[in-house]
MIMAR-779065 format. One record per residue: x, y, z of N, C-alpha, C, O in turn; residue in three letters. Coordinates in steps of 0.05 Angstrom, whole numbers, plus 5000, padded with zeros to 4 digits. Example, Ala and Ser with C-alpha at 12.3 -4.5 7.8 and 13.67 -1.06 7.14 Angstrom:
! MIMAR-779065
526448865156524649105156526449345156528549345169ALA;525749555142527349795143525850015157526850235161SER;
! end
This chain:
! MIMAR-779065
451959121399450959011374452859061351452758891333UNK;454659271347456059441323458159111330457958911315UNK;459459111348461758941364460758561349462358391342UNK;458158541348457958261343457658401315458658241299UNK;456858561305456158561268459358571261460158381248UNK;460658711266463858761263465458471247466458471224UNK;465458271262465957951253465057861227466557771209UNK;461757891225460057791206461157981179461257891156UNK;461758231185461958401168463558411153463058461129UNK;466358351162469458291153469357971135470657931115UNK;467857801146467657541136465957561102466857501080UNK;463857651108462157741077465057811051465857711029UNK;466058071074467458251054469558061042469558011018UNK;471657931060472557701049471957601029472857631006UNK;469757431038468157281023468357360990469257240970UNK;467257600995467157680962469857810955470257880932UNK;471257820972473857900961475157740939476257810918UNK;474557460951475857170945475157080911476456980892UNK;471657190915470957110890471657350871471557290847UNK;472157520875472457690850476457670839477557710817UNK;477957550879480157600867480957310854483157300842UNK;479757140855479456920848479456940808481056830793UNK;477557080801477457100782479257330764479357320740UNK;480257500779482657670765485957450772488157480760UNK;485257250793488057100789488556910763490656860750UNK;485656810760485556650737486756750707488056630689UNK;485956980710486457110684487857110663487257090639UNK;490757140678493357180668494756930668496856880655UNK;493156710686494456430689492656170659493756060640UNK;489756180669489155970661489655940627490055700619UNK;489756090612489956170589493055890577493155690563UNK;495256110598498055960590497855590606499055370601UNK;496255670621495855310642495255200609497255090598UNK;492955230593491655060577493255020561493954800552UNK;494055280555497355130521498855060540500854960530UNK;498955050563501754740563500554550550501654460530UNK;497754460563496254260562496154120525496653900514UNK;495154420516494354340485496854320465497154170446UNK;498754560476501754550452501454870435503255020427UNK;499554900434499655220420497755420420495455330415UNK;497955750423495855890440493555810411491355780422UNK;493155770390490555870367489055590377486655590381UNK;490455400380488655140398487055180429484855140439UNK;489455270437488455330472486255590473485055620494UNK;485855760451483655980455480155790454478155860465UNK;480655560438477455460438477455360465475455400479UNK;479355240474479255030497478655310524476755300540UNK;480655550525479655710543477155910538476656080555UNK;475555880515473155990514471755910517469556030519UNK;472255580520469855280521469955350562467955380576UNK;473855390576471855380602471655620614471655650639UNK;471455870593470556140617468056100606466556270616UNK;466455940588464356030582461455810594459055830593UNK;463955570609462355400627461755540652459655550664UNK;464055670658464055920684461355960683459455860694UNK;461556200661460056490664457356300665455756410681UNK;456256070654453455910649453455820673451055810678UNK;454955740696454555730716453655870737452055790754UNK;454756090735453556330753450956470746449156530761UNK;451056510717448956570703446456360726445656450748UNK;445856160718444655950728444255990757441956040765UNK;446255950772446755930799445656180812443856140827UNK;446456430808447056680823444856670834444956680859UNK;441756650820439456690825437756480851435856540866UNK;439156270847438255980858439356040894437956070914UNK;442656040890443556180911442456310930442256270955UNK;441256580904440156730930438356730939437856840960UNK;435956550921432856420936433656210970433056260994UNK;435155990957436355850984437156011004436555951027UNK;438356200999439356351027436856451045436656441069UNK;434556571019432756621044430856401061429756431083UNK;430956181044429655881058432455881083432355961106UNK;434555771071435955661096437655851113439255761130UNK;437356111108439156311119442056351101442556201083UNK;443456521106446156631090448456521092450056471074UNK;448956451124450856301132452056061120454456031115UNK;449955871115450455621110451055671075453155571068UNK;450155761062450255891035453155941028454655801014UNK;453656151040455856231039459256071045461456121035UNK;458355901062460655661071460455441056462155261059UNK;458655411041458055121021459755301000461455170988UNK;459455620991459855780965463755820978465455840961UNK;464255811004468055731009468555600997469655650976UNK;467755281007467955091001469254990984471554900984UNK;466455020960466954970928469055130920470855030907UNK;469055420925472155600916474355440923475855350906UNK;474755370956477255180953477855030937479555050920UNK;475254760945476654540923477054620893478154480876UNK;475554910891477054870860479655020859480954960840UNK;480555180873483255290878484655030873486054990853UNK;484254810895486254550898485554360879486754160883UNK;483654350854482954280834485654340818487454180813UNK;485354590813487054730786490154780797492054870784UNK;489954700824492954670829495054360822497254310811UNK;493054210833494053920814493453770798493953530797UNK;491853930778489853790757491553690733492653860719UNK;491953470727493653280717492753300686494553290668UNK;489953330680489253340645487353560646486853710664UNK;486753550626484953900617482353820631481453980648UNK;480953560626478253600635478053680667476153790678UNK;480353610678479353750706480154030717480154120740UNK;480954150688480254420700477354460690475854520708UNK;476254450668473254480663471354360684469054430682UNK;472254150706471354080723470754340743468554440750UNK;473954430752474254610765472554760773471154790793UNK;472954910745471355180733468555150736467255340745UNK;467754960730464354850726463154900757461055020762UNK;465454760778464154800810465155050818463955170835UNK;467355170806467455480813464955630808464855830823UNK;462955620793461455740779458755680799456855820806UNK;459355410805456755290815456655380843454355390850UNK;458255440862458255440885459655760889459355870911UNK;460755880872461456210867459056380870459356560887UNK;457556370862456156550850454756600882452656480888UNK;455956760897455056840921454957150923454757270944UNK;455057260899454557520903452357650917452457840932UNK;449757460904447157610914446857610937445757800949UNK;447657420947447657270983449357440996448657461020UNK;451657580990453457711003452357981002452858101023UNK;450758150982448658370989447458361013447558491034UNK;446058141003443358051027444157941056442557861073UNK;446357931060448657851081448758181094448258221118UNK;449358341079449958631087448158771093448358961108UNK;445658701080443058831088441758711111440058861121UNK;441958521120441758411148443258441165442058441186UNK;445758481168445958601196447858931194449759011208UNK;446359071168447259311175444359491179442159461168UNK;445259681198442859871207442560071184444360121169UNK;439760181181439760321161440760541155440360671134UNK;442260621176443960981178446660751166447160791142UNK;447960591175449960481155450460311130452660291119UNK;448060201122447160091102449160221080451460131079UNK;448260411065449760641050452760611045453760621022UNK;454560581078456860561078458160311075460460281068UNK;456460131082457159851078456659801058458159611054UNK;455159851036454959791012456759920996456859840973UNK;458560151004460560230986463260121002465260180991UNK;463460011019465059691026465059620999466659720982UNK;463759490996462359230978463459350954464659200939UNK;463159630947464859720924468259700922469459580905UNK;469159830942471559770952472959490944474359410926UNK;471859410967472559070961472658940937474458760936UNK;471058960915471358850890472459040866472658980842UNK;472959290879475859470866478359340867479959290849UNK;478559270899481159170907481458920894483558800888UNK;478358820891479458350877480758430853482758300848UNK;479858670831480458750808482858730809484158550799UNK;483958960823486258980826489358820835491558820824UNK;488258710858490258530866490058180852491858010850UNK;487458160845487657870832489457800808490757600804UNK;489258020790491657920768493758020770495058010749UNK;494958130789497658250799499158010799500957910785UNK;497457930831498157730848498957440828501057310827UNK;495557390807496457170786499157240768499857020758UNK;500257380763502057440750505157490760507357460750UNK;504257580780506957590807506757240804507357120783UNK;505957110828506756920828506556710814507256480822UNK;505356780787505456560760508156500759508856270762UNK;509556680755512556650748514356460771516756430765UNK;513656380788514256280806513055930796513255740812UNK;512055910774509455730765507955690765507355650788UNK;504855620741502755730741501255560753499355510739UNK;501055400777499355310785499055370813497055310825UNK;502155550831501955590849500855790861500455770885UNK;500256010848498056290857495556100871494356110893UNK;495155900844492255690865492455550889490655490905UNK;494255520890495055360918494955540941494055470963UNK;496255880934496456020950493156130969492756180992UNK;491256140940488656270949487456100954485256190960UNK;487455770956486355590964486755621001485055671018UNK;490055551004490255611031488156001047486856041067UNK;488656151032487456281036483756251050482356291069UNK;483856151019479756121022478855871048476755901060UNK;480655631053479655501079480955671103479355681121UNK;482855771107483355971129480556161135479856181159UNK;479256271118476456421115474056211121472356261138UNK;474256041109472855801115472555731143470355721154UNK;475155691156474355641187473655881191471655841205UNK;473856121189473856331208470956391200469856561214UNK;469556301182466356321184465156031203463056031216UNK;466055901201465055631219465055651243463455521256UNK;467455841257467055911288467456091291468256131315UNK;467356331276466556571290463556741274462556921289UNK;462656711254460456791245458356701253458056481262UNK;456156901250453356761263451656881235452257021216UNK;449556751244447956751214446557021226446457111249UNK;445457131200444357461199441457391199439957491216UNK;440357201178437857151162435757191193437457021198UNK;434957211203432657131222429656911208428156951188UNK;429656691226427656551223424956741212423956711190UNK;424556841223422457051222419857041194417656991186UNK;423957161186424057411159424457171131424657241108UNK;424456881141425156691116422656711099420656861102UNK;423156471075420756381057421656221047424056171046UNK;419456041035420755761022421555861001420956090994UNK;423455660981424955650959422655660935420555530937UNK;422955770921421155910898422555810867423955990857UNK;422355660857423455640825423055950812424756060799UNK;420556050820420356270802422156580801422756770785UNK;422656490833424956770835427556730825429156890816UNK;427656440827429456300823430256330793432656280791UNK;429556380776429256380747430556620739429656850741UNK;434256510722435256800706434056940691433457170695UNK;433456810669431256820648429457040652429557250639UNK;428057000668425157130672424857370675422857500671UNK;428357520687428757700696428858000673428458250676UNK;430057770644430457910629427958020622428158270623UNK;426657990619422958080605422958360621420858480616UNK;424658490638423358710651424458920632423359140630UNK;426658860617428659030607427459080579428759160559UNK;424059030578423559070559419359270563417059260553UNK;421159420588418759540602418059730581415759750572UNK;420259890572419460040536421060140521423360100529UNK;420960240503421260250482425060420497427260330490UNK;424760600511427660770525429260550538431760510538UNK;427660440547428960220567431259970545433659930543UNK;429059870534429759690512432759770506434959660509UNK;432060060493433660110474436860080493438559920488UNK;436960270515438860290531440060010546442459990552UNK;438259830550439559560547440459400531441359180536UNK;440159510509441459340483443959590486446259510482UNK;443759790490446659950490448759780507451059750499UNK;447559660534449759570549450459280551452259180563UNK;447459110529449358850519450658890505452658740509UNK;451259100478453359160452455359190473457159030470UNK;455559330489458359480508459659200529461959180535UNK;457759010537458658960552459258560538460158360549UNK;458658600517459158370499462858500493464658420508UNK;463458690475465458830465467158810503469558770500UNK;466658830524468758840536469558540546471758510557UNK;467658300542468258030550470157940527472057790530UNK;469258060503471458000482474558140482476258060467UNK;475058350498476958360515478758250528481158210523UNK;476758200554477958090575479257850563481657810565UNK;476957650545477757360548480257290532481557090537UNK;481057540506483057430493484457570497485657570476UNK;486157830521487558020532490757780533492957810523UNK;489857600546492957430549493257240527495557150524UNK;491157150506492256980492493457200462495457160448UNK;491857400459492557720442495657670444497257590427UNK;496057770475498858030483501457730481503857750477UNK;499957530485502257360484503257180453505357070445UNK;500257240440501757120413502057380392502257330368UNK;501957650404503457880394505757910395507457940378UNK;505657900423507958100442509257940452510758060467UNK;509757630455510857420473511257500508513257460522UNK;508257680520507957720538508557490560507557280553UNK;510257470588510257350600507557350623505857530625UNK;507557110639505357210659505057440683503157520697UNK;507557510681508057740696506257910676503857940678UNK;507958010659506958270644503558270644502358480650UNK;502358030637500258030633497658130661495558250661UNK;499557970682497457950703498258350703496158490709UNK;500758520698501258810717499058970698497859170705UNK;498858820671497659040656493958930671492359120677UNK;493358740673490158700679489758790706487458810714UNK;491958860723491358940748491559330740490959480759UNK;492059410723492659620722490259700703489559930706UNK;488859540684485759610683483859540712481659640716UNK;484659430723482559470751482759740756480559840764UNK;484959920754485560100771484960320765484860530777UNK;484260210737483660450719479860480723478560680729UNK;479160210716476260220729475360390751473960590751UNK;476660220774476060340802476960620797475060770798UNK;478860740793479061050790477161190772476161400779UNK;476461070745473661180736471561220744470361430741UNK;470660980760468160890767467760980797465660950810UNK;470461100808470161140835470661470850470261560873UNK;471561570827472461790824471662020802470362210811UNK;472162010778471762100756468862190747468262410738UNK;466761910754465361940741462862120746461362200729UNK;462762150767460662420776460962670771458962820773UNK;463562770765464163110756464063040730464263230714UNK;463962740717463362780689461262790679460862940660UNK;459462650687456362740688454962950696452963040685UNK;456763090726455363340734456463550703454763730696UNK;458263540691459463650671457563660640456563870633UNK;457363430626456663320607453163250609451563290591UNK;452663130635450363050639450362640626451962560609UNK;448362480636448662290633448562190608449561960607UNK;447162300578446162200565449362230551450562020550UNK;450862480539453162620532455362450541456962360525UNK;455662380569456962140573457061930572459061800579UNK;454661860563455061510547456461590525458461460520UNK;455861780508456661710484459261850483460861730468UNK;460062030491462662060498464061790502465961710488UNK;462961650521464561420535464861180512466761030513UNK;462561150488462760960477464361130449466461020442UNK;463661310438466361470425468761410432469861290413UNK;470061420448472461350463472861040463474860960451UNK;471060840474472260620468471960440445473060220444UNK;470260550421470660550398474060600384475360440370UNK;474660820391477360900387479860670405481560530394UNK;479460690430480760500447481460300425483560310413UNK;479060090420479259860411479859790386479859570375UNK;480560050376481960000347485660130345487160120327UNK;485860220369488960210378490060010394492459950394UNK;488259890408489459600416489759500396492059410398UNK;488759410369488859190352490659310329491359180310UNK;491559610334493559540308495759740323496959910311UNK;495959700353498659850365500959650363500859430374UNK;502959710349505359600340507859460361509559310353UNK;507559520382509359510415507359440438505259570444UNK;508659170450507259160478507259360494505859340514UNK;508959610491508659770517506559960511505260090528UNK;506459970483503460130475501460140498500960320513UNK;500159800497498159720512497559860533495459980535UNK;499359880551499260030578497760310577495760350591UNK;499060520559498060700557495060670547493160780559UNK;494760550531491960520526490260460538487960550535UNK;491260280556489160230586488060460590485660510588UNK;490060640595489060910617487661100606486061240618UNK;488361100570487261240549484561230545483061410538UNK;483860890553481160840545478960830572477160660577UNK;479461000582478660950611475061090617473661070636UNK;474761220593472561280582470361100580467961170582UNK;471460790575469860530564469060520601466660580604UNK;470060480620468560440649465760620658463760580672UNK;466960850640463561080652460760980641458561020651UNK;461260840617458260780602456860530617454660480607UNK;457760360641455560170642454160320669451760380669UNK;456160380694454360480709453160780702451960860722UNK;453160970681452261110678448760990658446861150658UNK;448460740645446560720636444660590652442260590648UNK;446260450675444460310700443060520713440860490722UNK;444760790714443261100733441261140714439361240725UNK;440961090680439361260668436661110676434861210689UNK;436660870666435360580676433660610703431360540708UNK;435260720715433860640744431960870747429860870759UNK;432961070735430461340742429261260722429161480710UNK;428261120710425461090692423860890699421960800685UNK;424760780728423160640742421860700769422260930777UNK;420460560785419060620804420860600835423160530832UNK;420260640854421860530870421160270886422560200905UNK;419460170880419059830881420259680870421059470881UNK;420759770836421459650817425059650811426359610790UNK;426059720839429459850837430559500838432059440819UNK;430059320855431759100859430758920846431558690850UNK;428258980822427858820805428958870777429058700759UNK;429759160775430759170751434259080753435258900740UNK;435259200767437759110780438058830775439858760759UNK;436558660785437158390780437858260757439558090752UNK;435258420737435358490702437658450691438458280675UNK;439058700703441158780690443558630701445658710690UNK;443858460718446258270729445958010706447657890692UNK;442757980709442357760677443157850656443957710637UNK;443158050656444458150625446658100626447657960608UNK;447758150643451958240642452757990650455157960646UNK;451157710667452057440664450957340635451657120628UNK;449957430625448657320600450957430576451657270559UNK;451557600576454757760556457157650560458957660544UNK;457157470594459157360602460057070583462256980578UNK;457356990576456856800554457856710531459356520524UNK;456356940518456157010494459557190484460457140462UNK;460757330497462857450490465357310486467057350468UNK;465357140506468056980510467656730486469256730467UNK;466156590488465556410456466356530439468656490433UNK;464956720426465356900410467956880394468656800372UNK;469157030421471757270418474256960408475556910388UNK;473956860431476556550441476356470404478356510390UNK;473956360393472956200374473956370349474656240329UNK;473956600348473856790326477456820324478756850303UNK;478356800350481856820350482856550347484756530332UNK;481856330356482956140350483256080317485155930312UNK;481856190297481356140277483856310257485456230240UNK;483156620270484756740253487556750261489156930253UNK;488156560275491456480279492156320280494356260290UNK;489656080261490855750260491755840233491256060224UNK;493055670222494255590195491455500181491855590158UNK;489355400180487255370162485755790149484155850131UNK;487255960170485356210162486856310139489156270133UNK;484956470128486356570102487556860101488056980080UNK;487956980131489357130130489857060161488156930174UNK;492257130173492257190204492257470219493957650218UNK;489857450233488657650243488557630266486357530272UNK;490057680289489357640311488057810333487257730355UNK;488158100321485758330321484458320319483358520310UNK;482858070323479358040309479158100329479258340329UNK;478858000354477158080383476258320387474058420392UNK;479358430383479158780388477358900362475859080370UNK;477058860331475358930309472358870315470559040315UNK;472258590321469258600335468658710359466258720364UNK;470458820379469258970397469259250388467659400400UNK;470659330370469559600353467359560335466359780332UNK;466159400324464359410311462159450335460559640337UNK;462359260351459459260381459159580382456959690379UNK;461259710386461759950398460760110369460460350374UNK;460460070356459660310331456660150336455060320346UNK;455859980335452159950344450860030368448460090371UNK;452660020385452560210416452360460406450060550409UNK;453860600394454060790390452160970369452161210367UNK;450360750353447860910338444960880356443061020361UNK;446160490365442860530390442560720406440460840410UNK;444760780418444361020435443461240430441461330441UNK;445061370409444061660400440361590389438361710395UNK;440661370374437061380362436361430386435761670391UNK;436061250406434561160434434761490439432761620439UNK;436761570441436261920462434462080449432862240459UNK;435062000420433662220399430962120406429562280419UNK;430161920400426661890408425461950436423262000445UNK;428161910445426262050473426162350482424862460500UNK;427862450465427862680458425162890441424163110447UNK;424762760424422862760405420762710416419062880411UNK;419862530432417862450451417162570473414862560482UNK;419262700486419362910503417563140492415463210501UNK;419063280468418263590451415763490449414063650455UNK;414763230440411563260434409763300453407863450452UNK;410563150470409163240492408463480504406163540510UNK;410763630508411063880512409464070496407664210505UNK;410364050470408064160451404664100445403264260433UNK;403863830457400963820462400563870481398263940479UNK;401463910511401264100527401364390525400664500546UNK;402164550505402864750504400764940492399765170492UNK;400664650477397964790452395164680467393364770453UNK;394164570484392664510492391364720519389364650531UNK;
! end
């Protein structure tokens, strides 16, 4: 039985390899693809916040829908329609002749991507429950490594020209493609299906849990402020470093693969002797102290080689989301674990949104010739500002529950 799961297992992992490295190849590429297109980066930031932000509305949308279908029609078929669409948009954005068809692209990347949930629920079917555990820190692994190697790779072979990294992971993703069509078998069991549900189906709905009370609330508005401030990041990291620093796509993709690395070493390493240390509540705000600071040395560090160091400097900013998901989850039930979870994926596709508009819209402006000063540190200023409101919700939020705690204690005491 281990011998037939073995196949299925490597194929998933793939699977999600593709999509996460898919999206660290983009990175460092699509940005400079668009100013060919448009003629100059303060133009090409609306046009690339118009399509990471069709993306992120896609998945947002999709992720949920995805994963209702899989349990009507099983995982298998899910998952090879979710190849599919990655190909053709790999081979989309490899010979896409005008701008609208990369927003095309992007739009069916989004639509037929969003196989995350399905690739869980892929692992939870044919892993036994003594390996469950291990296979799910796979699943960590694996989207360390997309981090990592996706904007390397986009940046390595950008330079070679930016449309051929897509060509490369296209051939890639149908090579995967066949090898789920004749050698994978579906996990789902007839059994264990149900019909398709609009209601599970629904991003939206998910959010209402994150408002179970008053602790909860609070600590999820901590990790939209945090996780808004890092989409405004990500999205203007290459159009920033290149109309700073006249970063090439090399430089750009070594520095975004070298925040993967920094992640995964935080998040994979670090962050448990810092909590066993500090404890969880001390390390949020440690963590958002620090990338408060971070994000106001990116925006006024004088040298591209600064940057680098600062990656590693700010490596503090990775401990605060899964440390507020741990706080989150123990203030729930254990029924209530894969419903709050879900919550919180709507949140962080919902920031995916909202940040990149934002950030793209706010830079395009302060580096056209209509702004009345040029600022091209706004991204990074408004992700320090998020981070100074992170940084009071939090402490209030601890303090009242703190305070709420002692009372208790003291009408018990006195009683």
């Amino acid at each position: 039985m281990q011998l037939k799961r073995s196949p299925n297992l490597i194929f998933v992992l793939i699977t999600l390899f593709l999509d996460v490295m898919g999206i660290g190849l983009s990175t460092p590429i699509l940005p400079k693809l668009i100013a060919e297109f448009i003629g100059d980066v303060s133009t090409a930031s609306y046009y690339y916040g118009a399509v990471v932000t069709a993306y992120a509305l896609m998945l947002f949308v999709f992720s949920p829908i995805q994963g209702a279908l899989s349990d009507q029609f099983g995982r298998r078929p899910i998952l090879l329609f979710s190849l599919l669409g990655t190909g053709l948009t790999y081979v989309a954005l490899t010979f896409a002749p005008t701008l609208p068809w990369i927003f095309a692209a992007q739009i069916l990347n989004g639509l037929t991507g969003a196989s995350s949930a399905v690739v869980f629920a892929y692992i939870a079917d044919v892993s036994p429950p003594e390996q469950r555990a291990k296979n799910f820190g796979l699943v960590g692994a694996t989207i360390a490594s997309g981090w990592v190697l996706g904007p390397a790779l986009g940046g390595l072979l950008g330079s070679w020209g930016l449309r051929f990294p897509f060509g490369i992971a296209a051939i890639i993703t149908f090579v995967n493609l066949l090898y789920g069509i004749f050698v994978v078998s579906e996990s789902h069991s007839t059994e264990n299906r149900r019909s398709f549900s609009w209601g599970r189906a629904n991003p939206v709905g998910s959010l209402k849990l994150l408002r179970k009370n008053s602790f909860i609330f609070g600590l999820a508005g901590v990790m939209l402020f945090t996780d808004v401030a890092l989409q405004c990041y990500i999205s203007t990291w290459v159009l920033f470093t290149t109309y700073k620093f006249q970063w090439t796509t090399g430089e750009a993709g070594i520095s975004l693969a070298l925040l993967g690395l920094v992640t995964a070493s935080v998040q994979g390493v670090l962050i448990r002797p810092l909590i066993s240390r500090f404890g969880s509540q001390r390390t949020i705000v440690i963590g958002l102290i620090f990338s408060l600071i971070g994000y106001l040395l990116y925006a006024f560090a004088p040298a591209g080689w600064m940057m680098y160091w600062i990656i590693v400097l700010n490596g503090f900013d990775y401990t605060i989301k899964p440390t507020v998901q741990g706080v989150i989850s123990a203030e729930v039930s254990a029924h209530e674990q894969g419903a709050i979870q879900g919550a919180i994926a709507s949140e962080t596709a919902l920031s995916s949104i909202i940040g990149p508009l934002l950030a793209t819209n706010l830079f395009g402006y302060f580096t056209s010739r209509n702004a009345p000063i040029q600022l091209p540190e706004v991204p990074f200023l408004l992700g320090a500002l998020l981070f100074v409101v992170a940084l009071w919700l939090a402490i209030a939020t601890f303090s009242k529950k703190h305070l709420s705690h002692q009372q208790t204690e003291d009408i018990s005491h006195n009683g």
